[in-house]
C-alpha positions as CSV (number, residue, x, y, z in Angstrom):
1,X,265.5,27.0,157.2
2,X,267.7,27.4,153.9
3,X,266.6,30.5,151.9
4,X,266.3,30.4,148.1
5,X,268.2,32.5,145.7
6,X,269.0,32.7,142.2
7,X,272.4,32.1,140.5
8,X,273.3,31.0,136.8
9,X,273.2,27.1,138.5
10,X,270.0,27.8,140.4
11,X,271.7,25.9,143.6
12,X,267.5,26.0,145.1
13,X,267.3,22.5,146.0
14,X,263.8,22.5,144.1
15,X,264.3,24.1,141.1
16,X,268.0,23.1,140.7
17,X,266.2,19.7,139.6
18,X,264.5,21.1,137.1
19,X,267.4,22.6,134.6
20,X,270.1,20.2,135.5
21,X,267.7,17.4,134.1
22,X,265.2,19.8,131.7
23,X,262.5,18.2,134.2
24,X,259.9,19.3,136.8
25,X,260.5,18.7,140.1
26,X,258.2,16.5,141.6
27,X,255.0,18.2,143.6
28,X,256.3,17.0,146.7
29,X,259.3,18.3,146.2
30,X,258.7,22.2,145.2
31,X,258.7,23.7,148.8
32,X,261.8,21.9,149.9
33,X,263.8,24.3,151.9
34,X,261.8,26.9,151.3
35,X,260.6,30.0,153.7
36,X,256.8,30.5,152.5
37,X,253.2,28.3,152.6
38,X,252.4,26.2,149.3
39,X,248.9,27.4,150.2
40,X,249.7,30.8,149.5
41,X,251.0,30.2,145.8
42,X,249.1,29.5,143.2
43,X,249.9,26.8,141.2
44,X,249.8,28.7,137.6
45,X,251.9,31.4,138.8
46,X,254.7,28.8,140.2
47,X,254.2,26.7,137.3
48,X,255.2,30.1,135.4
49,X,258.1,30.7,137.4
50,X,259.5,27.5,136.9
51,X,259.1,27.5,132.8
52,X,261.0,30.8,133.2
53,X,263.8,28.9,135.6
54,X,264.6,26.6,132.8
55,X,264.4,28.9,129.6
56,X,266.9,30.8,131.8
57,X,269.4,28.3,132.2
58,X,268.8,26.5,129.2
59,X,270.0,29.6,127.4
60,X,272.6,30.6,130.2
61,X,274.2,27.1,129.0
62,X,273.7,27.3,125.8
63,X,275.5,30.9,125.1
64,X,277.4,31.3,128.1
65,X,278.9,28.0,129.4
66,X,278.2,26.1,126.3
67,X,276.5,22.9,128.0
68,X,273.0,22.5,127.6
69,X,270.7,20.4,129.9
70,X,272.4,16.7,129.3
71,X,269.8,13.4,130.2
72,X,273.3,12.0,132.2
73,X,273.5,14.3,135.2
74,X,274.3,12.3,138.2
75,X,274.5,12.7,141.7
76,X,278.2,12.1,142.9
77,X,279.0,11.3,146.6
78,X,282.5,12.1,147.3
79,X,284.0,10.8,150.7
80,X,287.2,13.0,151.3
81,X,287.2,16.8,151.9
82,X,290.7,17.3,150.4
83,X,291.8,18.9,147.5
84,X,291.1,16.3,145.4
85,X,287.9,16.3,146.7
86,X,286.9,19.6,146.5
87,X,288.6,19.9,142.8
88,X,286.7,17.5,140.8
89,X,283.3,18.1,143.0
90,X,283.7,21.8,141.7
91,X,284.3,21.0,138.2
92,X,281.5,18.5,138.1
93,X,279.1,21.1,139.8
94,X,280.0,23.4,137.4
95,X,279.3,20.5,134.6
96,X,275.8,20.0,135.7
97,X,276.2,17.0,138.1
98,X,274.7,17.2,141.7
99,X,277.0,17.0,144.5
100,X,277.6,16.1,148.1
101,X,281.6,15.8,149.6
102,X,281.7,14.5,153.1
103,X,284.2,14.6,155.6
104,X,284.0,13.3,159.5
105,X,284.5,16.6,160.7
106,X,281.7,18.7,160.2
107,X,283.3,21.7,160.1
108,X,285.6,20.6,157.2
109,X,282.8,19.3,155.1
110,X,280.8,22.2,155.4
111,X,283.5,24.9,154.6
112,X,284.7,22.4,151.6
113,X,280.9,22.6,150.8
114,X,280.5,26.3,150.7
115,X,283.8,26.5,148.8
116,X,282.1,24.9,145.7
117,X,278.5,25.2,146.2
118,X,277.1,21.8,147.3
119,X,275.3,19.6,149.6
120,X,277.9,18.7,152.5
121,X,277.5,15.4,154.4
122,X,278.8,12.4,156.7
123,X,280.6,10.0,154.7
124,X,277.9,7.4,155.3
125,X,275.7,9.8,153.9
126,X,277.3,11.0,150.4
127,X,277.7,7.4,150.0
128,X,273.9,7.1,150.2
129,X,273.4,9.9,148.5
130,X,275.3,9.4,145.3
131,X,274.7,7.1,142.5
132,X,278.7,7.4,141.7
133,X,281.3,7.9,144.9
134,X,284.6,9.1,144.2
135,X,286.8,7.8,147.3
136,X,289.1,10.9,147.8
137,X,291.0,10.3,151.0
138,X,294.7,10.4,152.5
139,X,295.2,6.6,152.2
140,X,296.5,6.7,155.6
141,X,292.5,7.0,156.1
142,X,291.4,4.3,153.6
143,X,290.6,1.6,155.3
144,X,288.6,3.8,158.1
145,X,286.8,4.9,154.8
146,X,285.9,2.1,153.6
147,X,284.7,0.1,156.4
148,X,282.2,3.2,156.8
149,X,280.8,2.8,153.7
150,X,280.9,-0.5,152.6
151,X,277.1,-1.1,153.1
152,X,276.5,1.7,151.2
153,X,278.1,1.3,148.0
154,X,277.0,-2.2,147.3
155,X,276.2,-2.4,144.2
156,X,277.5,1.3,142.8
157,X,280.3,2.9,141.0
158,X,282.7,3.7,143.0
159,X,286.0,5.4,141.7
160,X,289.2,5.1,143.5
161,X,290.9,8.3,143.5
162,X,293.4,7.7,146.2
163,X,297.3,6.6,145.4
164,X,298.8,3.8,147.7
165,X,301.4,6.3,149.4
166,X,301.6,7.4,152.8
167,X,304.1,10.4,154.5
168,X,307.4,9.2,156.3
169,X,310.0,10.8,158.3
170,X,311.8,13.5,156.2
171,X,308.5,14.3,154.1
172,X,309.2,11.4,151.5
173,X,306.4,9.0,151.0
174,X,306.3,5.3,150.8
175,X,303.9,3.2,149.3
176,X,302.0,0.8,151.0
177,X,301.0,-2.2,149.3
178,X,303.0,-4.8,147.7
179,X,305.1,-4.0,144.9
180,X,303.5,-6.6,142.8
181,X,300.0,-5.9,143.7
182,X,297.1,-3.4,141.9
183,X,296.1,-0.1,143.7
184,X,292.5,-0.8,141.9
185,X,292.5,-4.7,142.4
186,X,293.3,-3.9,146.5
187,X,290.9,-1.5,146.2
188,X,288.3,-3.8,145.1
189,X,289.2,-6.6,147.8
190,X,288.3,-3.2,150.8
191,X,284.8,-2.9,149.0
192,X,283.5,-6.1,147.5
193,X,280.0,-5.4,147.2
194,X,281.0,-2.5,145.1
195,X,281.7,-2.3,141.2
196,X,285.2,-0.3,142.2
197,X,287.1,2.2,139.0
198,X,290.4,3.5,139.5
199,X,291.1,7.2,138.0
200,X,291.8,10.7,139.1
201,X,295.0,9.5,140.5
202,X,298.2,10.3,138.1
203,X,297.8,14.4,137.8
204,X,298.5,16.0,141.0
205,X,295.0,18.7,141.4
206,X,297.3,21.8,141.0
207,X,297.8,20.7,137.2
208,X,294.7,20.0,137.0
209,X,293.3,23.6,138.2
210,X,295.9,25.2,135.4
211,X,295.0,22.4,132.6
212,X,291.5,21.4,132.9
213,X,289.4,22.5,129.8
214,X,285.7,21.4,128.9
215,X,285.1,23.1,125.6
216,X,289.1,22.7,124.6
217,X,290.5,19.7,126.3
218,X,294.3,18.6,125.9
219,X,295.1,17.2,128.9
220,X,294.9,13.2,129.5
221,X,293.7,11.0,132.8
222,X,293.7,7.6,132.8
223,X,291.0,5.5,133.6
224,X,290.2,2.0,135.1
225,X,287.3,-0.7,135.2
226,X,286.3,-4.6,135.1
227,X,283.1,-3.5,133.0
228,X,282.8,-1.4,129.9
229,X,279.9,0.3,131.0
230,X,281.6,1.5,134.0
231,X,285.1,2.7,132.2
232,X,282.1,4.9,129.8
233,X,280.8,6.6,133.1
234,X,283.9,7.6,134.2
235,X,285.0,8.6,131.0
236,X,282.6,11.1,130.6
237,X,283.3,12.6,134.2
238,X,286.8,13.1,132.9
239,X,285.7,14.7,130.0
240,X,283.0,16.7,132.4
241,X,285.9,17.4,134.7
242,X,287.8,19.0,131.7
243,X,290.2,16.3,130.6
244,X,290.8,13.5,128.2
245,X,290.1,10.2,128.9
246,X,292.4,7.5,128.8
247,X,290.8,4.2,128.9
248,X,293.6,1.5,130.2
249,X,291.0,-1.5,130.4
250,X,290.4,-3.5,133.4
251,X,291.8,-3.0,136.8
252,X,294.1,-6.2,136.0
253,X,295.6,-3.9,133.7
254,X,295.9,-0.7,135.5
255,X,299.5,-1.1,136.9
256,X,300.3,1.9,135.1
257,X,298.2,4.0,137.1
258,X,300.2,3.2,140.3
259,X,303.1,5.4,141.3
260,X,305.5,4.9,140.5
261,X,304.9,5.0,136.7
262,X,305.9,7.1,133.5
263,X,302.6,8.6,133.5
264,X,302.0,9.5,137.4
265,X,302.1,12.7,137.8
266,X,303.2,14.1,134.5
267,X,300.9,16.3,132.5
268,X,300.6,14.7,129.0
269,X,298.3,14.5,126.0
270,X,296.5,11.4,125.3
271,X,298.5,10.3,122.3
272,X,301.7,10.7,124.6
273,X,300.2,8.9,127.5
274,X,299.1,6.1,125.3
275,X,303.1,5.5,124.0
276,X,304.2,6.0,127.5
277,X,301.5,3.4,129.0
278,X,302.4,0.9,125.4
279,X,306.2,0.9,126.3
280,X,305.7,0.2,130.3
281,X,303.7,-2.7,129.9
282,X,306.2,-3.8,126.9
283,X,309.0,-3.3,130.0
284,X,307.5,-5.2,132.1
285,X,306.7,-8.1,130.0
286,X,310.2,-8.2,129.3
């Protein structure tokens, strides 16, 4: 059984519900995980500890990390133990957001889980778990992936972090998919069920380490999605991730996303992404 201890993100699967969403946990819910007998706590005394639990982080937040408690905390599945993986599921754990990354080898996913302090899982089961999934794998692996989780995503936000490339001889890499086709529309054709967003995928995750920035942001990603709504969500995980978001419209649109491109992989501020993006699509009008 897990034990419970504090840190400044009260990781305690209880009580980490209440800060992260400034709300009890439910009644059910307050042993979870927990090595002791609900009978032998009184409820004042717990009900205590728990207003002390949130003053704590509330003000931990507030001076220290300056985020308070935000209503939009989500629960974000990520499928793909990798570095990109493991890079954005930090920096949204460290945002707020609660987070499970999955991989088919159990060993993988629970050292990537220990390495940034959440919930570790099958892929069929972050996908389950989260209301957003971030699709994080070697595309090599993508279709594997997405037969997996299919079912599972009907219906949610899914964002496509992977790039159509794949390792050849001589350590060069070759993309996959038709030269005049989408990354994000293909994408969308894998997982039809799904409402499918295209992001994470131009900065390689070792700029991203040196660059990202919550309370000073400079650094741009783009970002893809049929609905408005959708493009909003992801924006704010790139802004929760550190980063500036982009918004290039609808996947029909998101060519410039695709490698190769002016803007893949080249670390740039929004108002230079934005000219870069305008003269690509004026290039290939032309």
């Amino acid at each position: 059984m897990q034990r419970f201890y504090w840190s400044p993100r009260w990781k305690g699967r209880a009580v980490a519900q209440l800060p992260q969403s400034c709300r009890f946990p439910r009644r059910s819910q307050r042993f979870e995980g927990f090595e002791c007998c609900p009978s032998a706590i009184d409820d004042r005394k717990w009900i205590q500890s728990q207003l002390r639990a949130a003053y704590r982080e509330f003000f931990f937040r507030l001076f220290f990390s300056g985020t308070q408690c935000r209503s939009e905390d989500m629960k974000i599945g990520i499928i793909g133990a990798g570095d990109i993986g493991k890079l954005y599921g930090r920096l949204w754990g460290e945002a707020g957001h609660d987070i499970m990354i999955s991989s088919r080898s159990s060993e993988t996913r629970e050292f990537a889980a220990r390495a940034i302090a959440a919930d570790s899982g099958t892929p069929e089961e972050a996908a389950v778990f989260g209301e957003v999934v971030l699709l994080a794998v070697n595309y090599a692996n993508v279709d594997e992936a997405t037969s997996a989780i299919a079912a599972q995503v009907s219906g949610k936000l899914v964002i496509d972090a992977t790039n159509p490339l794949v390792l050849v001889s001589g350590g060069d890499t070759e993309r996959v998919i038709p030269e005049n086709a989408i990354a994000g529309e293909v994408m969308a054709e894998k997982l039809p069920g799904a409402r499918v967003a295209k992001s994470f995928t131009t900065l390689w995750s070792g700029y991203v380490e040196q660059h990202a920035d919550r309370e000073n942001p400079t650094v741009a990603m783009t970002l893809s999605a049929n609905d408005p709504a959708d493009r909003e969500t992801v924006a704010q995980l790139v802004r929760d991730a550190g980063l500036v978001p982009v918004d290039l419209g609808a996947l029909a649109q998101s060519r410039p996303l695709d490698p190769p491109s002016p803007v893949w992989n080249v670390v740039l501020s929004a108002q230079e992404l934005e000219e870069r993006v305008a003269a690509f699509r004026q290039e290939q009008v032309a």
